[in-house]
Each structure stands twice: as C-alpha cells, then as structure tokens.
PAVEX-250591 format. One record per residue (C-alpha): residue number from 0; residue in one letter; x, y, z. Coordinates in nm, 4 decimals. Example, Ala and Ser with C-alpha at 12.3 -4.5 7.8 and 13.67 -1.06 7.14 Angstrom:
2
<0 A <1.2300 -0.4500 0.7800>>
<1 S <1.3670 -0.1060 0.7140>>
END
This chain:
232
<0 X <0.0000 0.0000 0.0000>>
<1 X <0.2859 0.2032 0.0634>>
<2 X <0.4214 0.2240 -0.2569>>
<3 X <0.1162 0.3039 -0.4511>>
<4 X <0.0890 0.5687 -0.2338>>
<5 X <0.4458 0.6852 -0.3126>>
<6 X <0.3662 0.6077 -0.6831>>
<7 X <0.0465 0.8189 -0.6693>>
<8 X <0.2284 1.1003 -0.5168>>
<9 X <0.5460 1.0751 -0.7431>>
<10 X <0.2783 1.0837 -1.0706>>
<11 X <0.1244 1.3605 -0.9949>>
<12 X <0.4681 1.5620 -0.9757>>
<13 X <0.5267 1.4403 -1.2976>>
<14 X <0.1915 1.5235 -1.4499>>
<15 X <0.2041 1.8790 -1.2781>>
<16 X <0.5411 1.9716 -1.4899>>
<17 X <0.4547 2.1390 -1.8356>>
<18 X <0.7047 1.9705 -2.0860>>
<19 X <0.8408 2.2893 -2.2999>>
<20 X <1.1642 2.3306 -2.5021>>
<21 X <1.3363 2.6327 -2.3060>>
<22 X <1.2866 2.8136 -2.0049>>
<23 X <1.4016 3.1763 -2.0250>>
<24 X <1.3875 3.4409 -1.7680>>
<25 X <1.4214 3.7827 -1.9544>>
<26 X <1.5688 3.9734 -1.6769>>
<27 X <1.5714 4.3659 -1.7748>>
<28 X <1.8051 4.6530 -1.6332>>
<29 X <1.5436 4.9262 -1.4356>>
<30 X <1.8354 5.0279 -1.1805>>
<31 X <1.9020 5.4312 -1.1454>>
<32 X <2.0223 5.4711 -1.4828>>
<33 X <1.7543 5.3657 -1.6304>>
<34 X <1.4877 5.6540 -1.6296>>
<35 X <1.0750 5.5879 -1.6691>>
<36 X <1.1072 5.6260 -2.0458>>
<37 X <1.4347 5.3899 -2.1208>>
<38 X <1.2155 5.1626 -1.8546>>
<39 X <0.8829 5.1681 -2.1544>>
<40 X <1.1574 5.1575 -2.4312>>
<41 X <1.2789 4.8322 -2.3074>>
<42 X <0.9876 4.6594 -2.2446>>
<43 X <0.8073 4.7695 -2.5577>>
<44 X <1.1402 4.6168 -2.7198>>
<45 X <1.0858 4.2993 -2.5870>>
<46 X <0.6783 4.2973 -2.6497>>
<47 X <0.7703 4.3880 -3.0442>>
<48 X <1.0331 4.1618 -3.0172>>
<49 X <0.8477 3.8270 -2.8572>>
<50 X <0.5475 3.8826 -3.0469>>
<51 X <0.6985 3.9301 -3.3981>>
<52 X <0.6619 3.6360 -3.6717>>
<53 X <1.0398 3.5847 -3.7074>>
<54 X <1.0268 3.4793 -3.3385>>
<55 X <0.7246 3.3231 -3.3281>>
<56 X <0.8509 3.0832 -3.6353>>
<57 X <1.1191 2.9649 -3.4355>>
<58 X <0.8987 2.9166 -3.1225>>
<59 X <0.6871 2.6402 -3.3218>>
<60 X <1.0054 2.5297 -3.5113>>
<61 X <1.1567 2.3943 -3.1577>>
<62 X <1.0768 2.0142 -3.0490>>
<63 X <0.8005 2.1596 -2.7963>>
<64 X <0.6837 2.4280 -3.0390>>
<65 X <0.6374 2.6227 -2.7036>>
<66 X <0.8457 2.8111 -2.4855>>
<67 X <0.7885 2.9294 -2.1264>>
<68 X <0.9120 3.3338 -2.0068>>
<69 X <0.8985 3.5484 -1.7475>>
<70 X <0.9989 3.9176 -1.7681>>
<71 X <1.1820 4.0524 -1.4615>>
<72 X <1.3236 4.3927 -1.3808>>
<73 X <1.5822 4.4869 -1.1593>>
<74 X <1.7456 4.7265 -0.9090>>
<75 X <1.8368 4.6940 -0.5651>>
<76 X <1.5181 4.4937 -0.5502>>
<77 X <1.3348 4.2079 -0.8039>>
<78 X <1.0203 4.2681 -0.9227>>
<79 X <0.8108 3.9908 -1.1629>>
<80 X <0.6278 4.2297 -1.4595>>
<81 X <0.4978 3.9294 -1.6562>>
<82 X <0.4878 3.6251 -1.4803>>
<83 X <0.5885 3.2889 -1.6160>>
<84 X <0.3619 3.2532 -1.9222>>
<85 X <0.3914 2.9586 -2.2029>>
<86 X <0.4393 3.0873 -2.5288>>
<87 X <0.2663 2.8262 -2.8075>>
<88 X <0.1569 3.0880 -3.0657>>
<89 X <0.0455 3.4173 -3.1603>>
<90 X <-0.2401 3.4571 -2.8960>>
<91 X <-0.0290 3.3785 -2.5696>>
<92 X <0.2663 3.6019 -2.7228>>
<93 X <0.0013 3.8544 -2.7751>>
<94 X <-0.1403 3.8416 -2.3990>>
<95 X <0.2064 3.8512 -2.2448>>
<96 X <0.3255 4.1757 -2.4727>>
<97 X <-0.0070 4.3159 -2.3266>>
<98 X <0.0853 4.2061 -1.9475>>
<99 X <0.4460 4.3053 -1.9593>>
<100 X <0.3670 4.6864 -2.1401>>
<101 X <0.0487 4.7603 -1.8791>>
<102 X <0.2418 4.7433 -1.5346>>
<103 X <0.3815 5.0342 -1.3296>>
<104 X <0.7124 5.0614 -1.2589>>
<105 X <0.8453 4.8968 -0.9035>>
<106 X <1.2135 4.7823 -0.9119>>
<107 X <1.4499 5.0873 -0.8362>>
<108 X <1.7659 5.1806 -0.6958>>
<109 X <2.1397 5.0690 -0.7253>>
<110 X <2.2518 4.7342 -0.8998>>
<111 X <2.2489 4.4051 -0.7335>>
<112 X <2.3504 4.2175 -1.0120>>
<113 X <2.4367 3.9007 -0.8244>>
<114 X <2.0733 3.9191 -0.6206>>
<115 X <1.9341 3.9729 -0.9832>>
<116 X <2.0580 3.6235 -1.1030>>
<117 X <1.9995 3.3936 -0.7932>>
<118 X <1.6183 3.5392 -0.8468>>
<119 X <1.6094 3.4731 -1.1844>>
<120 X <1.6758 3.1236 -1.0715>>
<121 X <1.4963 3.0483 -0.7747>>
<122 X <1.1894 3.1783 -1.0397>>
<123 X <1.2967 2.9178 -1.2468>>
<124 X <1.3122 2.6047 -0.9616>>
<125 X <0.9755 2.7180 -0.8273>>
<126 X <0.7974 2.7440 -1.1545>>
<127 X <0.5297 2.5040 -1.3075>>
<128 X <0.7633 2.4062 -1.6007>>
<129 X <1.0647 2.1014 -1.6997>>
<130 X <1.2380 2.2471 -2.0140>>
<131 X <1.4711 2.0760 -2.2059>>
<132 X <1.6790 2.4121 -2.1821>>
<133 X <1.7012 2.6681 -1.9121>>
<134 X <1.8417 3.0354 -1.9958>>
<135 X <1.8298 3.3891 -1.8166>>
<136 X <1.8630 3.6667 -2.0619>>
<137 X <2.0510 3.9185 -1.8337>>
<138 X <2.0674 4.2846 -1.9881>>
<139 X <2.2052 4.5960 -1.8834>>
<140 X <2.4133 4.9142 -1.9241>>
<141 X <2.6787 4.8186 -1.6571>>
<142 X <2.8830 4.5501 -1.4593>>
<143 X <2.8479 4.7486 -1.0938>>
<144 X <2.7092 4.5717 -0.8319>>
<145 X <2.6289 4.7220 -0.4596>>
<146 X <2.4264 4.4602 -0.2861>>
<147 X <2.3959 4.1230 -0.2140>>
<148 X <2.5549 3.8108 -0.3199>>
<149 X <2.9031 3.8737 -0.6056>>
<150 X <2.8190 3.8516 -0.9425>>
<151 X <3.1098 3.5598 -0.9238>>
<152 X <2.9099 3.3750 -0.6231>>
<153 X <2.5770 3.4104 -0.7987>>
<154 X <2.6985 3.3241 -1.1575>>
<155 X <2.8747 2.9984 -1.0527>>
<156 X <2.5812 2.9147 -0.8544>>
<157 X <2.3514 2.9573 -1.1953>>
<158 X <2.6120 2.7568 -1.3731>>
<159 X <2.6048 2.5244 -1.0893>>
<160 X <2.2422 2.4139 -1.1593>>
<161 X <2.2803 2.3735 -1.5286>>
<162 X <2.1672 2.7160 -1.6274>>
<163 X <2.2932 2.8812 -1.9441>>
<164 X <2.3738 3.3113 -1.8995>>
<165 X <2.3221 3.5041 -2.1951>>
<166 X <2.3905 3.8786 -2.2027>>
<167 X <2.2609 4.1820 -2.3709>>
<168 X <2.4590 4.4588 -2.2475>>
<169 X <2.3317 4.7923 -2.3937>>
<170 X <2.6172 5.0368 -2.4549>>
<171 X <2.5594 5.4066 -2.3179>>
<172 X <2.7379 5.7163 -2.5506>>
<173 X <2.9826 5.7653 -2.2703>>
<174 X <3.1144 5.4091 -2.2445>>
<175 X <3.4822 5.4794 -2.1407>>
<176 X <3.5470 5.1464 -2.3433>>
<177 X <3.3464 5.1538 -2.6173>>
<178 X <3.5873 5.1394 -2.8542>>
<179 X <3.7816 4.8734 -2.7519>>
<180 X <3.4723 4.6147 -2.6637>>
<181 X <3.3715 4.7994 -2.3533>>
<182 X <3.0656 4.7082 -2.1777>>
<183 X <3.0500 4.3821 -2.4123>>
<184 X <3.3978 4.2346 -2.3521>>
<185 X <3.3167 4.2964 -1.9483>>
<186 X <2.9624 4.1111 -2.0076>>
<187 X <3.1637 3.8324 -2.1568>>
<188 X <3.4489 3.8053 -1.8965>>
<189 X <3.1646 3.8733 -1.5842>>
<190 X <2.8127 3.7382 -1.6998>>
<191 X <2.8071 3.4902 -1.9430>>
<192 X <2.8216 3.1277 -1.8754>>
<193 X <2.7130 2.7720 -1.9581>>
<194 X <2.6414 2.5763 -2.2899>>
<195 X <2.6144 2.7939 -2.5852>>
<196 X <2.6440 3.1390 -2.4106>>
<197 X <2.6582 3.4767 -2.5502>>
<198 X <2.6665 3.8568 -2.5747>>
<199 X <2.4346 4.0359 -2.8561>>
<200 X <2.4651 4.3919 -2.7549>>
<201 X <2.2633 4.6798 -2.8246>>
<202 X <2.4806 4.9653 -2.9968>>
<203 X <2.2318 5.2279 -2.9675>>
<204 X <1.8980 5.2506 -2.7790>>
<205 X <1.7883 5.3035 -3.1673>>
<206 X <1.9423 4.9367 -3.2188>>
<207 X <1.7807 4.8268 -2.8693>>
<208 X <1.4465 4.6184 -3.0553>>
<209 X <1.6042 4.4486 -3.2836>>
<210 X <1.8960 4.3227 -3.0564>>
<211 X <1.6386 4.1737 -2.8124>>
<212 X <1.4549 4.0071 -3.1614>>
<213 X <1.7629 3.8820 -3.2841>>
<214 X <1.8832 3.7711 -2.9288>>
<215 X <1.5270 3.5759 -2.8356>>
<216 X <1.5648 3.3889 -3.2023>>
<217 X <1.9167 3.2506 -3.1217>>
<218 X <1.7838 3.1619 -2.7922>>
<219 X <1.4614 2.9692 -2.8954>>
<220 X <1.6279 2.8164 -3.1560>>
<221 X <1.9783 2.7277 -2.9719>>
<222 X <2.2398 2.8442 -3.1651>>
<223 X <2.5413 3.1234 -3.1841>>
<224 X <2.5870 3.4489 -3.2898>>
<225 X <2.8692 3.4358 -3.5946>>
<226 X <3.0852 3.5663 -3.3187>>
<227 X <3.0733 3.4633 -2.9450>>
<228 X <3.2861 3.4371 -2.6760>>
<229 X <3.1008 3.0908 -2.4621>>
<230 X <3.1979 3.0591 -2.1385>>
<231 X <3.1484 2.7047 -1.9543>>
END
C-alpha cells in the first residue's frame, strides 16, 4: 500500500510539470540609470520583439513548439512584470506583450547584479515548467554591483544548476570602453556562462528592438551568434 501511495504522489509531480523546449527568464536593467522612459523603451522592445513572426517561427520550429518566459526587472530589488507565461503561438505572445507593457514601474535603486541572477533562478526552480533548456537573458548598461551576493558567487551558482547566462549589455554614448569592446567584452568576462552562451549587444537605444529580436531567435532556436565568446 505504501508504494502506490508513493507512486500516486510521485505521478502527480510528474503530471504537474509542463514539458516545454526552453525556459528563459528575460531579466531587464530598471536600476538608477535607467529613467521611466528607457524603462517603456525596453519593455516595448521585448513585447515587439516576442510577439513578432520571425520569433514566433522559431517558437513552433523547436521540439516543444512552445516556450515558457517570465519578464523581470531589476534594481536593488526584483520585481516579476509578466509572470511565467507559455508561449505556443500568436495569442499567448500577444497576452504577455499586453501584461508586460500595462504594469507600473516597481524595481528601483542601485545594482544588485548578483541578487538579480539567484532570483532569476529560484523563479525558475519554483515554476510550473521542466524544459529541455534553461536560460536567463541578463541585460544591462553596466557591470556594478552594490548589494547582495558577487556577481562571481551568484553566476557559478547559476552555472552550478545547469543554467545557461546570456547577455545583452546595452552600450551608453559615454562608455569609457566603447571602442575597444567595452561594456561587451566585461559582459563576456563577468556574466556569461554555460552551454552555448553569448553577448548580442545593443549599440544604440535606436538598435535596442532588434537586438532583443535577434537575441530571443538565437535563444529559442539554440544556436550562436557568428561571433561569441562561450563561457562554460
């Protein structure tokens, strides 16, 4: 009797975990230097960007033809904009551009880039979902970090549990570095990690949309940039 018991129990874990091809947590930059405007531009970047039919091609082109994402911004603190939502088409791509555009703004202060990733996965362990892949899309316009755990702790503990770090790092005008890789070549050295990881950086808040499209699409679909610099 024992066992079916067990057996009962153990099912019904199973059967409660959606079967999807990647989790991604889309985890967006709304510390001080990001004002209320750069904190709509982003977001309606990544509504254009998750809704549009290049993207949503490669959604039903993976082995799932779904994807589950959740849109986080951060600052001193974590907030959840749109919560963990599974992408299968136009409609549910539609409702969680709507969700992720409509919300106030509620994460603010300094960066805590290291509290920012062991979020992003705790959201991930806690959610309803068992992808084949699991990815946090990490952007921002700097490596400083004034709270909480070291972006070294936290990204080896990401690594630790099998999760890949991408990075968008958007590049401001006054990038000391800029011309020499900048904000990028830090991303690459500091952020990224795991199987297949990568940098796509934004240029230009001009270039900002379609480096979170072309980003997402080499995310859904798993593979490299022509150029990347993969940390394991």
């Amino acid at each position: 009797m024992r066992w079916m018991i067990f057996f009962g129990l153990f099912w019904t874990g199973v059967a409660a975990a959606q079967d999807t091809d990647l989790e991604l947590v889309l985890l967006a930059d709304a510390s001080g230097s990001i004002d209320q405007r750069e904190i709509a531009f982003q977001r309606q970047g990544y509504a254009a960007a998750i809704t549009d039919p290049e993207v949503l091609a490669a959604i039903s082109n993976t082995a799932y033809g779904s994807i589950a994402v959740i849109y986080v911004e951060w600052a001193a603190n974590q907030v959840v904009v749109a919560d963990w939502t599974l992408i299968d088409g136009a409609e549910a791509a539609a409702g969680f551009a709507a969700t992720l555009t409509a919300k106030p703004r509620q994460a603010y202060g300094r960066n805590a880039i290291g509290a920012a990733l062991v979020e992003a996965l705790r959201l991930m362990d806690t959610n309803d979902f068992d992808g084949w892949r699991r990815v946090i899309d990490f952007s921002g316009d700097s490596v400083n970090s004034y709270y909480g755990p070291s972006i070294e702790e936290a990204r080896a503990q990401v690594l630790a549990a099998g999760v890949t770090i991408n990075a968008l790092p958007i590049l401001r005008p006054d990038d000391p570095g800029r011309a020499h890789g900048g904000l990028e070549a830090r991303y690459e050295q500091m952020i990224i990690g795991g199987p297949g990881a990568f940098v796509v950086t934004a240029e230009t808040r001009e270039t900002f949309a379609e480096a979170v499209k072309r980003k997402l699409i080499l995310e859904i679909s798993g593979t490299l940039p022509a150029r990347t610099a993969a940390r394991r």
